[in-house]
KOLZAKE-904174 format. One record per atom (N, C-alpha, C): chain; residue in three letters; residue number from 1; x, y, z; atom name. Coordinates in steps of 0.1 Angstrom, whole numbers, always signed. Example, Ala and Ser with C-alpha at 12.3 -4.5 7.8 and 13.67 -1.06 7.14 Angstrom:
residues 2
<atom chain="A" resn="Ala" resi="1" east="+132" north="-57" up="+78" name="N"/>
<atom chain="A" resn="Ala" resi="1" east="+123" north="-45" up="+78" name="CA"/>
<atom chain="A" resn="Ala" resi="1" east="+132" north="-33" up="+78" name="C"/>
<atom chain="A" resn="Ser" resi="2" east="+128" north="-22" up="+71" name="N"/>
<atom chain="A" resn="Ser" resi="2" east="+137" north="-11" up="+71" name="CA"/>
<atom chain="A" resn="Ser" resi="2" east="+129" north="+0" up="+79" name="C"/>
***
This chain:
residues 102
<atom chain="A" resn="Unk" resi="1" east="+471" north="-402" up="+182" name="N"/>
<atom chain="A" resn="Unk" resi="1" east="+466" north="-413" up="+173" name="CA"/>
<atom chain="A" resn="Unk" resi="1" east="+460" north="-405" up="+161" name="C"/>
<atom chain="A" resn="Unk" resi="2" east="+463" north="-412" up="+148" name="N"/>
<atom chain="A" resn="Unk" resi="2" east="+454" north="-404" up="+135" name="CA"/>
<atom chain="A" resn="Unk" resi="2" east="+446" north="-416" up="+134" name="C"/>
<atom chain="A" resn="Unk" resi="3" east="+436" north="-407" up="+130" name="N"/>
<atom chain="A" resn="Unk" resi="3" east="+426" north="-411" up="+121" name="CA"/>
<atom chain="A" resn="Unk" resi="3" east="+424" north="-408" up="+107" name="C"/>
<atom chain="A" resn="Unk" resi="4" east="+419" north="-415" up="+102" name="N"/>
<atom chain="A" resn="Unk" resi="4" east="+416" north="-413" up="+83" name="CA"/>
<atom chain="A" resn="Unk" resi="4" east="+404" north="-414" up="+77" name="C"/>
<atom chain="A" resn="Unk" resi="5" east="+396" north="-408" up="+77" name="N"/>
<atom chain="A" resn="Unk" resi="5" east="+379" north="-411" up="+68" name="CA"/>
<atom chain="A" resn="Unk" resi="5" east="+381" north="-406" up="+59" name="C"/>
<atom chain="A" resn="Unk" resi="6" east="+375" north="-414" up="+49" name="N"/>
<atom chain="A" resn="Unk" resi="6" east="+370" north="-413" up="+33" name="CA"/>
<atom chain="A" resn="Unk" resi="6" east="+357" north="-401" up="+31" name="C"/>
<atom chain="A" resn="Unk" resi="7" east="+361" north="-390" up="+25" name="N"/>
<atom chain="A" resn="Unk" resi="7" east="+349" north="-377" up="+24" name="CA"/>
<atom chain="A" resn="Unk" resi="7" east="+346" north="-379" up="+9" name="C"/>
<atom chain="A" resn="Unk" resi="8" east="+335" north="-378" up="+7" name="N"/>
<atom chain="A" resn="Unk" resi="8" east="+332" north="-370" up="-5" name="CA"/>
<atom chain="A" resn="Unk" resi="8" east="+330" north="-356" up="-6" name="C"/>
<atom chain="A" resn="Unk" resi="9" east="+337" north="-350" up="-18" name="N"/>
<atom chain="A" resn="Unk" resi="9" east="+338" north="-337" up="-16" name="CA"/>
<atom chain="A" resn="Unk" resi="9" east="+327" north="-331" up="-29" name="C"/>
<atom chain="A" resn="Unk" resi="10" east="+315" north="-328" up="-31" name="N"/>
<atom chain="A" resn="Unk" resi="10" east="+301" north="-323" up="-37" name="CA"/>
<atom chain="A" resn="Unk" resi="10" east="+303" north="-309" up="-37" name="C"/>
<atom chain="A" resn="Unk" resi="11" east="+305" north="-303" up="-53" name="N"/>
<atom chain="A" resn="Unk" resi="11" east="+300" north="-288" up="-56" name="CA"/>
<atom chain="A" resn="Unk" resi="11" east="+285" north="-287" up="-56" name="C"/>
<atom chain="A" resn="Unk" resi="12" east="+280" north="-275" up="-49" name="N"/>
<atom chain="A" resn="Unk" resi="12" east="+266" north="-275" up="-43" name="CA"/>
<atom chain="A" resn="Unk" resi="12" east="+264" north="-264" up="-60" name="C"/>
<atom chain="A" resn="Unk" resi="13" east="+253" north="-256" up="-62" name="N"/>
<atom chain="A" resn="Unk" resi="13" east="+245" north="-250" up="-71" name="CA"/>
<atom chain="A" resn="Unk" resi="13" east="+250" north="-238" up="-70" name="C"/>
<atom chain="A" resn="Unk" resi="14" east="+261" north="-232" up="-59" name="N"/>
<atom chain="A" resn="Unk" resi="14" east="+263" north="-218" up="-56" name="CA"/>
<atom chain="A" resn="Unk" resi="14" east="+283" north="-220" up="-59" name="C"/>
<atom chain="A" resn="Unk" resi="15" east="+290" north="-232" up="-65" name="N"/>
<atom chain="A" resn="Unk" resi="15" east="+305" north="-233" up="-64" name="CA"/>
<atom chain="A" resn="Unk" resi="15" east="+308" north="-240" up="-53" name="C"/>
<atom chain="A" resn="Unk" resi="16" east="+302" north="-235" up="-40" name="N"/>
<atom chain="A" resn="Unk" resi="16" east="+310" north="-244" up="-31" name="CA"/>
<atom chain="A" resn="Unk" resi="16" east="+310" north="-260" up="-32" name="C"/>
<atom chain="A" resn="Unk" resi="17" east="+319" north="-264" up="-21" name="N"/>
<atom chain="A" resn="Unk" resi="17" east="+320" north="-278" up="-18" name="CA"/>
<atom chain="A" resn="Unk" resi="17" east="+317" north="-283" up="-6" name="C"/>
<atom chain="A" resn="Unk" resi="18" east="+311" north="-293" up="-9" name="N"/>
<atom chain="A" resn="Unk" resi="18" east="+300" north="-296" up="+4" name="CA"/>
<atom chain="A" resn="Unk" resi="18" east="+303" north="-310" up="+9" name="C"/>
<atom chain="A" resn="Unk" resi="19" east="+312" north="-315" up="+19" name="N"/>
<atom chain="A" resn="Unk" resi="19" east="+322" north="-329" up="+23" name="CA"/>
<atom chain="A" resn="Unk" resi="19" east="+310" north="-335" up="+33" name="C"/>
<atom chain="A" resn="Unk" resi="20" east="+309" north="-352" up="+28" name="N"/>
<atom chain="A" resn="Unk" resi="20" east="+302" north="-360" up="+41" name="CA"/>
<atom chain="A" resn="Unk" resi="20" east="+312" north="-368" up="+42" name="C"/>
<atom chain="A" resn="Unk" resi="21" east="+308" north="-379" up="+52" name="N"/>
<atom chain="A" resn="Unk" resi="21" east="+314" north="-389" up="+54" name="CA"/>
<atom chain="A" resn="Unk" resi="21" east="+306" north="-398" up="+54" name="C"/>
<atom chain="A" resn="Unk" resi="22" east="+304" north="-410" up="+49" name="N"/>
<atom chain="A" resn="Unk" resi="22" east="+296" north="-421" up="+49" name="CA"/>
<atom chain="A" resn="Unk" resi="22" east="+298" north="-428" up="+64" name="C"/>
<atom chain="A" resn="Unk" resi="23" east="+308" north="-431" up="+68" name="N"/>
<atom chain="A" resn="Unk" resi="23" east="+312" north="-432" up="+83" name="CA"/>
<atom chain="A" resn="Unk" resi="23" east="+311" north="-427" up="+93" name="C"/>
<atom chain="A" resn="Unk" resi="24" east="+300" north="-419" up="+93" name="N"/>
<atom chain="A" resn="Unk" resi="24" east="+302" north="-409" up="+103" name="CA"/>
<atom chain="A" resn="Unk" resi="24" east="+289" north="-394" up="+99" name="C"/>
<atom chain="A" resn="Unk" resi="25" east="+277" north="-401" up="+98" name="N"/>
<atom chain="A" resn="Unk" resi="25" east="+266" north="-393" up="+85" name="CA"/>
<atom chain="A" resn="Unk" resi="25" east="+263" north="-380" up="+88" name="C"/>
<atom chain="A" resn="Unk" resi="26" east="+263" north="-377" up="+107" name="N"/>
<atom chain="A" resn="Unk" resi="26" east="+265" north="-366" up="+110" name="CA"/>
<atom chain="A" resn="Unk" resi="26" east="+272" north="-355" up="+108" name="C"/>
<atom chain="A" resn="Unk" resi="27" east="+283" north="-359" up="+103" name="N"/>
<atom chain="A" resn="Unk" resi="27" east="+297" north="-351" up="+98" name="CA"/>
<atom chain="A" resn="Unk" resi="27" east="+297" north="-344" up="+81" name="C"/>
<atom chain="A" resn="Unk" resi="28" east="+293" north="-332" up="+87" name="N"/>
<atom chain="A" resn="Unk" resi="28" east="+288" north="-324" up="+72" name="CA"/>
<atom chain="A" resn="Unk" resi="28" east="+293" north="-312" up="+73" name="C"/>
<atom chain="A" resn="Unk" resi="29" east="+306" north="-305" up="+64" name="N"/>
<atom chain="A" resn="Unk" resi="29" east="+309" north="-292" up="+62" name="CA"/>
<atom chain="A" resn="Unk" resi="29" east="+307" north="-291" up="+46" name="C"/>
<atom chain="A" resn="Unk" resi="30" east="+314" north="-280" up="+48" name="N"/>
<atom chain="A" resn="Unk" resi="30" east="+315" north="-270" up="+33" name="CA"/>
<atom chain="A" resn="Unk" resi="30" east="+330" north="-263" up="+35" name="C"/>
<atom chain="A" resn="Unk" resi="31" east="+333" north="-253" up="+26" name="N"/>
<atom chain="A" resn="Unk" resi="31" east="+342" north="-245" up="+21" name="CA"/>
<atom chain="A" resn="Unk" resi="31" east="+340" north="-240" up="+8" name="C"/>
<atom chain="A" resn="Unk" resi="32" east="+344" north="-228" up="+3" name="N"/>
<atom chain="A" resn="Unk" resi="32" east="+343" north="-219" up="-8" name="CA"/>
<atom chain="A" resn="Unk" resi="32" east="+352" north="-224" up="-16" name="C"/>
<atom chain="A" resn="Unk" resi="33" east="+362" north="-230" up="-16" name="N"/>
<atom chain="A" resn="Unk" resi="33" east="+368" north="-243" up="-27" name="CA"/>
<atom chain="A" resn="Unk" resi="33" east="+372" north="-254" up="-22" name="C"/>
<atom chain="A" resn="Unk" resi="34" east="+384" north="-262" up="-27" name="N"/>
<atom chain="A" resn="Unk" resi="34" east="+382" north="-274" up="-23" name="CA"/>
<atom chain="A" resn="Unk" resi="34" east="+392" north="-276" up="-12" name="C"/>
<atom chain="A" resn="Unk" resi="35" east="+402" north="-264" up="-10" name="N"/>
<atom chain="A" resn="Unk" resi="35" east="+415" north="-266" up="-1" name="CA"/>
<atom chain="A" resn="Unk" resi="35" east="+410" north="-260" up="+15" name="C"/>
<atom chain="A" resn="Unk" resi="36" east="+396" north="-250" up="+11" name="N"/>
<atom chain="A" resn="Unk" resi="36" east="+386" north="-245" up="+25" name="CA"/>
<atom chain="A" resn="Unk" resi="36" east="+385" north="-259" up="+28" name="C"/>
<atom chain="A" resn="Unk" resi="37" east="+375" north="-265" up="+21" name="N"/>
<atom chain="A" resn="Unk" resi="37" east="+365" north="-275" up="+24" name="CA"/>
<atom chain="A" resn="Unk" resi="37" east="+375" north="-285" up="+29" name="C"/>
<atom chain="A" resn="Unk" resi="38" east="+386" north="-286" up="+24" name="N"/>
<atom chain="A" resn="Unk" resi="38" east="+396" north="-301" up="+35" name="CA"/>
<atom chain="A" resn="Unk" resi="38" east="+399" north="-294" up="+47" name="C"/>
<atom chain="A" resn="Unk" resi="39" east="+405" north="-283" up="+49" name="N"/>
<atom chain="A" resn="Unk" resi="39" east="+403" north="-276" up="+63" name="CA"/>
<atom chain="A" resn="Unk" resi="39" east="+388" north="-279" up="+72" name="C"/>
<atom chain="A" resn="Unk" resi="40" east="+380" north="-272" up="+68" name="N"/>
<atom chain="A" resn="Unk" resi="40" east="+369" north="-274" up="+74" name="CA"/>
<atom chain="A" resn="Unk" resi="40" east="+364" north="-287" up="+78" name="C"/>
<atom chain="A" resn="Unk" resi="41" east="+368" north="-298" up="+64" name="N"/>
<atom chain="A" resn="Unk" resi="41" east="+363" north="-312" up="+72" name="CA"/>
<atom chain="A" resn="Unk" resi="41" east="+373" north="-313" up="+85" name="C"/>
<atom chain="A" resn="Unk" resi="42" east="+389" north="-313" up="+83" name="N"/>
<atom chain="A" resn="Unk" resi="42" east="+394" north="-317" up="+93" name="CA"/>
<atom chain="A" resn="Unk" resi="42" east="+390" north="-316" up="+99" name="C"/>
<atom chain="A" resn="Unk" resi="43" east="+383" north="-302" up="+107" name="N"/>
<atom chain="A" resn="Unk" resi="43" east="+380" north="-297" up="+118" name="CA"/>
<atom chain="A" resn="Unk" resi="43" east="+367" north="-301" up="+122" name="C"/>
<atom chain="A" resn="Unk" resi="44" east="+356" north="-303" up="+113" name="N"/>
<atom chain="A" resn="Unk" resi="44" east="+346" north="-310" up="+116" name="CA"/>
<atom chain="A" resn="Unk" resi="44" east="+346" north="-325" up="+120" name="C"/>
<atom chain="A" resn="Unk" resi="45" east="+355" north="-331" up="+117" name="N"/>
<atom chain="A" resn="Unk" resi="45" east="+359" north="-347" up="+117" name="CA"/>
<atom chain="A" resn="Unk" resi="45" east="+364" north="-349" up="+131" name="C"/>
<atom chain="A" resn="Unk" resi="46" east="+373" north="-335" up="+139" name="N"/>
<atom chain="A" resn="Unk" resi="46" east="+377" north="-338" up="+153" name="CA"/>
<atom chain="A" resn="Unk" resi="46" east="+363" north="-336" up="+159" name="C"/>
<atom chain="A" resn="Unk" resi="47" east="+357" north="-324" up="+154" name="N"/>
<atom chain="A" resn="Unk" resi="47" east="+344" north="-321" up="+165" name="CA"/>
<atom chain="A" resn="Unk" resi="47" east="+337" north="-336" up="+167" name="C"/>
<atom chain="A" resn="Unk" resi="48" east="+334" north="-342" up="+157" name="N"/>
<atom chain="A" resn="Unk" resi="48" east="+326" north="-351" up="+155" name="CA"/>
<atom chain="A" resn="Unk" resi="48" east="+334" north="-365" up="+167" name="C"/>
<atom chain="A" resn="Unk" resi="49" east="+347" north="-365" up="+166" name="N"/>
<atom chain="A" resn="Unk" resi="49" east="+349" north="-374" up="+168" name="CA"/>
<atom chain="A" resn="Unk" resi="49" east="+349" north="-374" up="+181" name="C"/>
<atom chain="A" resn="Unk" resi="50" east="+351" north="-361" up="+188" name="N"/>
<atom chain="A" resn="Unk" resi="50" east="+352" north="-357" up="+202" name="CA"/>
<atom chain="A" resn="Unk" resi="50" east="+342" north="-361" up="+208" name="C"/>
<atom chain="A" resn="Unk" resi="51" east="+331" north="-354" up="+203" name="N"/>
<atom chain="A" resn="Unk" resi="51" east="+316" north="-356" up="+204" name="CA"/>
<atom chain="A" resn="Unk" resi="51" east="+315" north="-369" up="+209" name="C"/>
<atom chain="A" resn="Unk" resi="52" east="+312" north="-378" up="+202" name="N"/>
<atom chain="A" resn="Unk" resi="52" east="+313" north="-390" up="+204" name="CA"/>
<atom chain="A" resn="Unk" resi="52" east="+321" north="-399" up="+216" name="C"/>
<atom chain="A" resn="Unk" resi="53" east="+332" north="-396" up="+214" name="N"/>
<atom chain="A" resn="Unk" resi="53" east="+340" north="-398" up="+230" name="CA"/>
<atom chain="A" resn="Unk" resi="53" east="+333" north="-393" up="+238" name="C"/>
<atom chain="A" resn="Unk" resi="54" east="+328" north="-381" up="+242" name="N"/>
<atom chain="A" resn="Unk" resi="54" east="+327" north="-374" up="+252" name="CA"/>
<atom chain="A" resn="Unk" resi="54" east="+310" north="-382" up="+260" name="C"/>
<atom chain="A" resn="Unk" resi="55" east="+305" north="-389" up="+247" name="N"/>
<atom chain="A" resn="Unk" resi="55" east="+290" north="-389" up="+251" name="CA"/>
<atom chain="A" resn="Unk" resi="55" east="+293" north="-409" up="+250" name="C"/>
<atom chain="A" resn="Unk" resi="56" east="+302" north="-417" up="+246" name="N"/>
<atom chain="A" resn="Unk" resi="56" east="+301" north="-425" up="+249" name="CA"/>
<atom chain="A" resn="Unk" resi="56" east="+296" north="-433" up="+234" name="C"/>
<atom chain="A" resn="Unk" resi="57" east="+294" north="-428" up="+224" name="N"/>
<atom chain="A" resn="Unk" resi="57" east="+292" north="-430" up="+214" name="CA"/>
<atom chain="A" resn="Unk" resi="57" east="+301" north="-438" up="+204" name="C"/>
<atom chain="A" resn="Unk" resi="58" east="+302" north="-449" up="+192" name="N"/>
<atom chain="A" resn="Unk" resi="58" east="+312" north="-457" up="+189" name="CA"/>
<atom chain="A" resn="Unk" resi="58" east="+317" north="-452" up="+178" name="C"/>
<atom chain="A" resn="Unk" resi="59" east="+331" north="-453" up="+177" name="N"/>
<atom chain="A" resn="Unk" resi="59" east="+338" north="-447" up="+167" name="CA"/>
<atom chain="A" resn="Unk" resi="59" east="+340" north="-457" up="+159" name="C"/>
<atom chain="A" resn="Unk" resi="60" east="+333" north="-458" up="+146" name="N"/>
<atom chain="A" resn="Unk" resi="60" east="+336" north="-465" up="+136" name="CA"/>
<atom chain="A" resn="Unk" resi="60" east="+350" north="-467" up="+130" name="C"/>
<atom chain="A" resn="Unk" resi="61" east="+353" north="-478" up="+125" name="N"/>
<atom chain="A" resn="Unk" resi="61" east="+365" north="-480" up="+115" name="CA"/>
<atom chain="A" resn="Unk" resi="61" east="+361" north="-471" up="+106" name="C"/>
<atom chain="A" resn="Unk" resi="62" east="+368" north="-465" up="+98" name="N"/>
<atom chain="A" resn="Unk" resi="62" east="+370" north="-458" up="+88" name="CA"/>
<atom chain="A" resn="Unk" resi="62" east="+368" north="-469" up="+71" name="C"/>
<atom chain="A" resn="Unk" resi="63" east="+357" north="-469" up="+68" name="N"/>
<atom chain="A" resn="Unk" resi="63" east="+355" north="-477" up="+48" name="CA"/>
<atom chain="A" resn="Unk" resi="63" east="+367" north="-478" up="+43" name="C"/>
<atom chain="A" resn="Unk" resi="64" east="+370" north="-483" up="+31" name="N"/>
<atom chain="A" resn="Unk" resi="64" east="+383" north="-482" up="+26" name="CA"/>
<atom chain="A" resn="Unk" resi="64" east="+375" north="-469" up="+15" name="C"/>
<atom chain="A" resn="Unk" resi="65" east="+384" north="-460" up="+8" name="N"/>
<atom chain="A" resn="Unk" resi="65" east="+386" north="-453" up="+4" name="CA"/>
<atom chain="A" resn="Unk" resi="65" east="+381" north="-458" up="-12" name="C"/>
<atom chain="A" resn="Unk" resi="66" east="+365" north="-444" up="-15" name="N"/>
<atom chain="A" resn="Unk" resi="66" east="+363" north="-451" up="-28" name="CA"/>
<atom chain="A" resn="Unk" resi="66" east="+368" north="-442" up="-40" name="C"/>
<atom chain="A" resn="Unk" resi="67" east="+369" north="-444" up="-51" name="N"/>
<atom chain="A" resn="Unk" resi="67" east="+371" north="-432" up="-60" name="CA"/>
<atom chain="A" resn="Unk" resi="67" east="+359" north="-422" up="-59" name="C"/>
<atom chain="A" resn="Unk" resi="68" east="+367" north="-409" up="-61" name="N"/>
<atom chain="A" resn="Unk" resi="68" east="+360" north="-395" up="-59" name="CA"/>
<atom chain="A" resn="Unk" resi="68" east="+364" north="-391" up="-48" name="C"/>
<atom chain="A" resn="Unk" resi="69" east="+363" north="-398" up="-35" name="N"/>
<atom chain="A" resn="Unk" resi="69" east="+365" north="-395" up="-19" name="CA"/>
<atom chain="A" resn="Unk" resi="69" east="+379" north="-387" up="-20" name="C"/>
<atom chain="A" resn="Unk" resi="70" east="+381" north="-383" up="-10" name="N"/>
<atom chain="A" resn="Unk" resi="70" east="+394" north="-376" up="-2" name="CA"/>
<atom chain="A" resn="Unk" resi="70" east="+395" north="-384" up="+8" name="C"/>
<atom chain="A" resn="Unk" resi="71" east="+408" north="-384" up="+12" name="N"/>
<atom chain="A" resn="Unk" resi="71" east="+412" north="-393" up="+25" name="CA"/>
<atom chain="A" resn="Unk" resi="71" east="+414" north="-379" up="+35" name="C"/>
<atom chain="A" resn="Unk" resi="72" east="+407" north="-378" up="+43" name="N"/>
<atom chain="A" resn="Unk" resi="72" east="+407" north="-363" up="+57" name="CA"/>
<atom chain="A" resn="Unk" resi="72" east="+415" north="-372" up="+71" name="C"/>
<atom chain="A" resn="Unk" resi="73" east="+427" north="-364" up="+74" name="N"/>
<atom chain="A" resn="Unk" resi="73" east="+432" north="-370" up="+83" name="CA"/>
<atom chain="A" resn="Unk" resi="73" east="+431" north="-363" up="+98" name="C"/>
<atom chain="A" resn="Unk" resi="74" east="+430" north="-369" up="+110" name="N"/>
<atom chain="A" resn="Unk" resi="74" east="+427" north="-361" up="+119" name="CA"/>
<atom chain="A" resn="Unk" resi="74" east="+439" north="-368" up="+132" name="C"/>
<atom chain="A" resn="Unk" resi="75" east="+442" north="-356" up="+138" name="N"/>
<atom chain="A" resn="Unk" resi="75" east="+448" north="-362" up="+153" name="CA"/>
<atom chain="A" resn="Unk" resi="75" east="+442" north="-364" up="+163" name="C"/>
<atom chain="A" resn="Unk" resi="76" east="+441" north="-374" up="+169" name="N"/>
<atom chain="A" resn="Unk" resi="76" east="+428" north="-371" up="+185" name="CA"/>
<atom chain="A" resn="Unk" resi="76" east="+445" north="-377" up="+195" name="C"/>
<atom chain="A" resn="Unk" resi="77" east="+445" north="-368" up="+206" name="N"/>
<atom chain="A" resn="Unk" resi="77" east="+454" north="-369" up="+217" name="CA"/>
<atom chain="A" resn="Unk" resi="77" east="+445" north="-377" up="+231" name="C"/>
<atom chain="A" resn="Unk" resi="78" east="+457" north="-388" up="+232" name="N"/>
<atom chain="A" resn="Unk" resi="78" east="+450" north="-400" up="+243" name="CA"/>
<atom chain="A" resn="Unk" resi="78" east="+452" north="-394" up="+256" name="C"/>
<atom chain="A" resn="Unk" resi="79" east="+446" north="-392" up="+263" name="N"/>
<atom chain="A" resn="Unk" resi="79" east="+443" north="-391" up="+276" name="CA"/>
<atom chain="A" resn="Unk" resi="79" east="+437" north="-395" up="+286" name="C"/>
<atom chain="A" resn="Unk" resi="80" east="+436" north="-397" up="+301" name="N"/>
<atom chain="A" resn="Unk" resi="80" east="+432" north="-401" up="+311" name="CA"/>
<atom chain="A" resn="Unk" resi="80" east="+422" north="-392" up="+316" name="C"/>
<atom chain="A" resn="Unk" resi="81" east="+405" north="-397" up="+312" name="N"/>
<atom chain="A" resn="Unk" resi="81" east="+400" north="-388" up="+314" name="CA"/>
<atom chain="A" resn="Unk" resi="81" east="+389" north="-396" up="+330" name="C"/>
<atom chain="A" resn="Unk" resi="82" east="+386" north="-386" up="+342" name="N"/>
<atom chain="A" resn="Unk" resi="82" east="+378" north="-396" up="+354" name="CA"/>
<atom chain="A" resn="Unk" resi="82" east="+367" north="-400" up="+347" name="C"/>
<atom chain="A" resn="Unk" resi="83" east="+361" north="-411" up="+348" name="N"/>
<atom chain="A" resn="Unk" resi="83" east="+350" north="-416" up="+348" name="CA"/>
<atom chain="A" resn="Unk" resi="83" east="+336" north="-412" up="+359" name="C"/>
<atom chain="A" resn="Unk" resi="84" east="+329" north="-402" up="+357" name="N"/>
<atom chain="A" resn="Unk" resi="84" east="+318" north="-401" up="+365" name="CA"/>
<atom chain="A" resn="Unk" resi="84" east="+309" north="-411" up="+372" name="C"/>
<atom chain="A" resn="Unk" resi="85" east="+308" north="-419" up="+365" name="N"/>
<atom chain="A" resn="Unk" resi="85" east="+296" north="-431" up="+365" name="CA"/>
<atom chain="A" resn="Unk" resi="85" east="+309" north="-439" up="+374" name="C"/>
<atom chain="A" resn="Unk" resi="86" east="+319" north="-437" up="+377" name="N"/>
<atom chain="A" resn="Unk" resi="86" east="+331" north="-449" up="+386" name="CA"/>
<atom chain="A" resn="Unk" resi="86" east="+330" north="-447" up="+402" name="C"/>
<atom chain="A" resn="Unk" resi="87" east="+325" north="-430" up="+403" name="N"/>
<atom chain="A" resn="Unk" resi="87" east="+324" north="-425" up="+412" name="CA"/>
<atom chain="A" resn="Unk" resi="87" east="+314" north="-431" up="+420" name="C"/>
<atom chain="A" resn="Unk" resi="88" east="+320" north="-433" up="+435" name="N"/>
<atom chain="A" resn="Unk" resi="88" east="+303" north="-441" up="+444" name="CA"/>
<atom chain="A" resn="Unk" resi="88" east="+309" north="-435" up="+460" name="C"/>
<atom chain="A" resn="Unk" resi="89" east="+300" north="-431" up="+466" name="N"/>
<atom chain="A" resn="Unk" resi="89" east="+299" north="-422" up="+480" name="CA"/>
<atom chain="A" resn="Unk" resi="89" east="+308" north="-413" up="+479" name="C"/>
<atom chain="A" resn="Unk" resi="90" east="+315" north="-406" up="+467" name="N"/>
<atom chain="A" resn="Unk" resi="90" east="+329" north="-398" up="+465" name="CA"/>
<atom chain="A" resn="Unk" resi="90" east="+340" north="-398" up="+469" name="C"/>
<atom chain="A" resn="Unk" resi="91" east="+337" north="-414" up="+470" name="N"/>
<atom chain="A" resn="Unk" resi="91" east="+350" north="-421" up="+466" name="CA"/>
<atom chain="A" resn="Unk" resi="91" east="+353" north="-429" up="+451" name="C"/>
<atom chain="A" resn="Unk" resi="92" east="+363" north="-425" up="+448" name="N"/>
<atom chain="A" resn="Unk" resi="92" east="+371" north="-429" up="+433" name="CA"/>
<atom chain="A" resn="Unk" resi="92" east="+369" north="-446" up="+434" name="C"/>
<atom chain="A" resn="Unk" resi="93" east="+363" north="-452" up="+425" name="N"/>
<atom chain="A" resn="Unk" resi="93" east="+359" north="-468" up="+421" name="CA"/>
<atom chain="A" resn="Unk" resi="93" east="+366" north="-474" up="+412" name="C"/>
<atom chain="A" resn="Unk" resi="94" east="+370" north="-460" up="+402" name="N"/>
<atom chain="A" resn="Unk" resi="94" east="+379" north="-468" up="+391" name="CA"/>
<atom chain="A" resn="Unk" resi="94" east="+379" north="-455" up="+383" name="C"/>
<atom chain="A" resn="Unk" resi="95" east="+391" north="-451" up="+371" name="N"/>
<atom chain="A" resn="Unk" resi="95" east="+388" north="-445" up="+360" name="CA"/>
<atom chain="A" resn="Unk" resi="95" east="+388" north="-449" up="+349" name="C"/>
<atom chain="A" resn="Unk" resi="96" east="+383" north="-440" up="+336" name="N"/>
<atom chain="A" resn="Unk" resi="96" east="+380" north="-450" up="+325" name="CA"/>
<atom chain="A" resn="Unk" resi="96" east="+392" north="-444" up="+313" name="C"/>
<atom chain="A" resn="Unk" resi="97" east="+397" north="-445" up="+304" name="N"/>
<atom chain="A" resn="Unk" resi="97" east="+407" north="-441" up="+294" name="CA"/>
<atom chain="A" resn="Unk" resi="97" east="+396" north="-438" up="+281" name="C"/>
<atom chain="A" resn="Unk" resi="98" east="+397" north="-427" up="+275" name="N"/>
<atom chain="A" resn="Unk" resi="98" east="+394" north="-426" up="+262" name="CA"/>
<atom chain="A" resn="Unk" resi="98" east="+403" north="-416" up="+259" name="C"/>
<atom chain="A" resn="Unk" resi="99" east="+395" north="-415" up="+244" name="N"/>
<atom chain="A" resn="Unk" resi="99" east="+410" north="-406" up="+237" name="CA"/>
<atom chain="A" resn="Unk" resi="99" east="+399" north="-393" up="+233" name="C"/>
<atom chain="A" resn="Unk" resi="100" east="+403" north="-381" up="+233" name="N"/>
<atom chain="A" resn="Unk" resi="100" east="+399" north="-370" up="+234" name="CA"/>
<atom chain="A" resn="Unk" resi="100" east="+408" north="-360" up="+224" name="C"/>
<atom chain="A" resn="Unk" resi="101" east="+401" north="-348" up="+217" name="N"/>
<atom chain="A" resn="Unk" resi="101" east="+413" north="-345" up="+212" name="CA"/>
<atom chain="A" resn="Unk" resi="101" east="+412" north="-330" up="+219" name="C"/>
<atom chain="A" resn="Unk" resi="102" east="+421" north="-326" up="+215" name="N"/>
<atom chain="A" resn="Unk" resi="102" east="+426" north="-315" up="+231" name="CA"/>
<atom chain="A" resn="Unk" resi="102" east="+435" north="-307" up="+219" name="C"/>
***
């Protein structure tokens, strides 16, 4: 499954470029130009988004796309992952489905 968030991409006081996401406020890289800094978001955009799966946290829709932004696109791969919390006397209760990226 892709994903797509809108980054702003900010030259900081030193050249570099410094990407947020309004969608997602925790999600903050950089890169030494602007084709680093789309690398690096991707890569920050999965951590982020993993994160969030992993802890149960909600994955926003992605804003529509404003002028200045970059559109950063990411893959997250669906998987069947157990549910801990399903678990009762160690026996299996149920499992739960999120998407993870791997």
């Amino acid at each position: 499954m892709t994903f797509e968030y809108p980054a702003r991409f900010q030259p900081d006081c030193t050249g570099e470029f410094v990407v947020s996401f309004r969608d997602l406020p925790e999600c903050l890289t950089s890169g030494a130009d602007e084709q680093e800094a789309f690398l690096e978001a991707q890569d920050a955009l999965k951590v982020v988004i993993d994160w969030r799966l992993d802890n149960g946290e909600k994955i926003p829709s992605p804003s529509p796309q404003l002028p200045g932004e970059h559109a950063i696109p990411v893959f997250i791969e669906k998987r069947v992952v157990t549910n801990p919390m399903a678990c009762s006397r160690g026996k299996m209760s149920g499992q739960a489905t999120h998407l993870t990226n791997t």
